[in-house]
C-alpha positions, 0 to 999 in steps of 0.5 A: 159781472160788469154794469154793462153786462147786468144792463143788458135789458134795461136802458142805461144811459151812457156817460161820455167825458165832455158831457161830465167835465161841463156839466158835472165838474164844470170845468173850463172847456179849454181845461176839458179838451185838454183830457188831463190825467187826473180829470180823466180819473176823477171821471172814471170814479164819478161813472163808476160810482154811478154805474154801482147804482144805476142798474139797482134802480133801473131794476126796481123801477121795473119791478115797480111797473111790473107790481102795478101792472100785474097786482094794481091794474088787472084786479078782476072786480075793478077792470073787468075782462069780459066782453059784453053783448050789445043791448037788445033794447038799444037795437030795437029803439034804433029800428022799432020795426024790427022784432028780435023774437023772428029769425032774421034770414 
């Protein structure tokens, strides 16, 4: 199965030759636009072996998240999901006049 078929879901970035001959060979921009045989194979090579490795780590760093997500932040005790009734007291101190024992219309 190819790096981009397996890449599918995850945000893979594309390489393009220009980008690899300044930055990563950094060869001359005249030597780049020429597109040399051999500079063309060395890139080709270059993003194989990325590609080898890059749809690996995007998964872990998924399955990384997912663990936090699903196991380190919906822990029941630390991160309660229940909702809360507003405080009765705190209604009466904001309207003393109101009773909360008489039905309301």
């Amino acid at each position: 199965m190819s790096a981009f078929a397996q890449g599918a879901n995850y945000s893979v970035q594309t390489m393009n030759f220009d980008m690899w001959c300044q930055e990563q060979a950094h060869l001359a921009p005249e030597r780049c636009d020429k597109r040399m045989p051999e500079d063309e194979q060395n890139f080709e090579a270059y993003r194989s072996k990325i590609e080898a490795y890059e749809i690996p780590y995007l998964q872990q760093q998924k399955n990384q998240i997912t663990l936090e997500n699903n196991v380190l932040r919906k822990d029941p005790v630390d991160n309660p999901i229940t909702q809360t009734l507003p405080n009765q007291s705190s209604q009466q101190q904001r309207n003393p006049s109101v009773d909360p024992r008489t039905p309301r219309p």
